[in-house]
N, C-alpha and C positions, 0 to 999 in steps of 0.2 A: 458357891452353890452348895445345897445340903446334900445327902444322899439321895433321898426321895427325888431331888430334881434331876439328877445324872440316873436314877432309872428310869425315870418317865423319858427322858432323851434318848433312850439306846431302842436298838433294833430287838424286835420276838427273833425267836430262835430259826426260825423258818424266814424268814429276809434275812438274819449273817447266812445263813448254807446256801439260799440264793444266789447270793450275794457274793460271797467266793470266786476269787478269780484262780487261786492255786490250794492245792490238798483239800480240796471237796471232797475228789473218789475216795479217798485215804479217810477223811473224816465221817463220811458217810460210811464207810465201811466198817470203821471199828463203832460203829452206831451199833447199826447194823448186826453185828456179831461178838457184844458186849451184851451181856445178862448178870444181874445183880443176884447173886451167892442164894437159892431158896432159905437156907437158913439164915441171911441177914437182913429178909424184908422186914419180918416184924419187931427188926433194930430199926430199919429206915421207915417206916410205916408209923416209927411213935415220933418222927419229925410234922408228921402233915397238920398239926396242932397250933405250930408255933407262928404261922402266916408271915413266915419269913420269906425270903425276896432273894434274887441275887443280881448283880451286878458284874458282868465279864469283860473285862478289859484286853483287847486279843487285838490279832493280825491275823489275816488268813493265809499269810505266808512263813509261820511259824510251826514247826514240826510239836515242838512240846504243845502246843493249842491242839494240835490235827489229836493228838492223843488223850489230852486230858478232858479236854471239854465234852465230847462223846460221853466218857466216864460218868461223870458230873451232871450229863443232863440226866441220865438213867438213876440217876441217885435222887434230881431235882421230881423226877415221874413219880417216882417213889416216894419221894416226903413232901410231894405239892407243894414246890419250892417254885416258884415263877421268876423265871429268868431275862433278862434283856443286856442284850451287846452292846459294846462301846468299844470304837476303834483306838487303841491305845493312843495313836500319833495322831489323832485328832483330838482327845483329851489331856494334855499331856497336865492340867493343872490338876485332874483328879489324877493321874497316875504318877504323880511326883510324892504323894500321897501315901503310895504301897512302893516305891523303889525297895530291889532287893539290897542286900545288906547295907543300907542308906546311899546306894550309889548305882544300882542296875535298874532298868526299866525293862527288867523280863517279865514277858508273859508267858501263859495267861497269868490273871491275878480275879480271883474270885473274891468277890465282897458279897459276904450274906446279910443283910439288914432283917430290922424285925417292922411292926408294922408303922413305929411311928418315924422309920427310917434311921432309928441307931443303929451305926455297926453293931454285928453281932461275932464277929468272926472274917479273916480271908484269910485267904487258901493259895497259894502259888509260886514260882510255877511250874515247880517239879516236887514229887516226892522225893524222900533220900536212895533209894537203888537207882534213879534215874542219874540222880547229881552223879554218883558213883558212875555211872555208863558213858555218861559225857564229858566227864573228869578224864577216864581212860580214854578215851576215843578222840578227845583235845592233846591228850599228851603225849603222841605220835606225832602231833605237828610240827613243821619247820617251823624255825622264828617268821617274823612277818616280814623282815627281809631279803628271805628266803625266797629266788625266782623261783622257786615251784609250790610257793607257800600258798597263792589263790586258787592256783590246781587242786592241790589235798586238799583243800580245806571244802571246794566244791565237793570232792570224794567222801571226806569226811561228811556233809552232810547231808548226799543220798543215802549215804550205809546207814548212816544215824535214822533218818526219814523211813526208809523201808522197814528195820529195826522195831519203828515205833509203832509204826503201822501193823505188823504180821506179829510179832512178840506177843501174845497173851497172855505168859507174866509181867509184861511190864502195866498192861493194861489192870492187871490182879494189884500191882503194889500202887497205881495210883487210887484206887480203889480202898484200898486199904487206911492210905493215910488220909482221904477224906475222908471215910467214915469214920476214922478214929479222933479227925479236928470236929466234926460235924454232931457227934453224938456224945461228945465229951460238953459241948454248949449246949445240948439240948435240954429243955424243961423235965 
């Protein structure tokens, strides 16, 4: 399939939050009380030209999604970027596509297309202060094991989950490195 048809196939942004069965409150919330920098709109304002598109590849049981994509949509407001979801583990042939370092299937994974549906950019699924927090916060883990290794690791990712959610620099740095993939492509 080309791009344009894995857009036409994903959900508006209002049936994924629907749709959500875990970290809605969480996603809704950093929606909610996430605002784009007054001096960066009319950085984000010279995108609304380029009738680009996005494409989001997520789970709704993914903390790095609960955080980024809020971000992202406030950016997509901003540069009339029209967005539509796609459930990762239901697509897996478009998301073999964007594997991280040719071998991970993290999300989210943002594909910006332009109008005749060429990539133009993706994005995911973490900035680098993020990697850095998870990097730390994995490396306190038992080996796998380890009988107390599915304990921590569940600890390890409410602390991570709440983190993502209430933290409003991390909200700031994913913010940062989209706009800097995002307007560094722009016209």
């Amino acid at each position: 399939m080309e791009l344009n048809d894995w857009y036409a196939k994903g959900k508006s942004a209002q049936e994924y939050v629907d749709s959500m069965k875990q970290h809605q409150e969480g996603f809704i919330y950093i929606y909610e009380n996430f605002r784009i920098p007054t001096e960066d709109e009319p950085l984000l304002s010279s995108l609304r030209g380029n009738n680009w598109r996005a494409i989001i590849l997520t789970e709704d049981w993914c903390g790095d999604a609960m955080l980024n994509i809020p971000v992202f949509l406030r950016i997509a407001e901003a540069g009339r970027i029209h967005t539509h979801f796609l459930s990762r583990d239901e697509n897996l042939e478009l998301m073999d596509h964007y594997l991280t370092n040719q071998q991970s299937r993290s999300i989210p994974k943002i594909i910006i297309i332009d109008r005749e549906g060429k990539e133009v950019l993706h994005w995911g699924p973490r900035a680098p202060e993020l990697q850095q927090f998870i990097d730390n916060a994995t490396s306190s883990l038992p080996g796998e094991d380890h009988p107390q290794f599915k304990e921590k690791q569940k600890e390890m990712f409410q602390f991570v989950t709440k983190a993502f959610r209430d933290n409003e620099d991390f909200r700031d740095y994913v913010f940062k490195d989209m706009k800097n993939k995002l307007t560094s492509f722009s016209h």
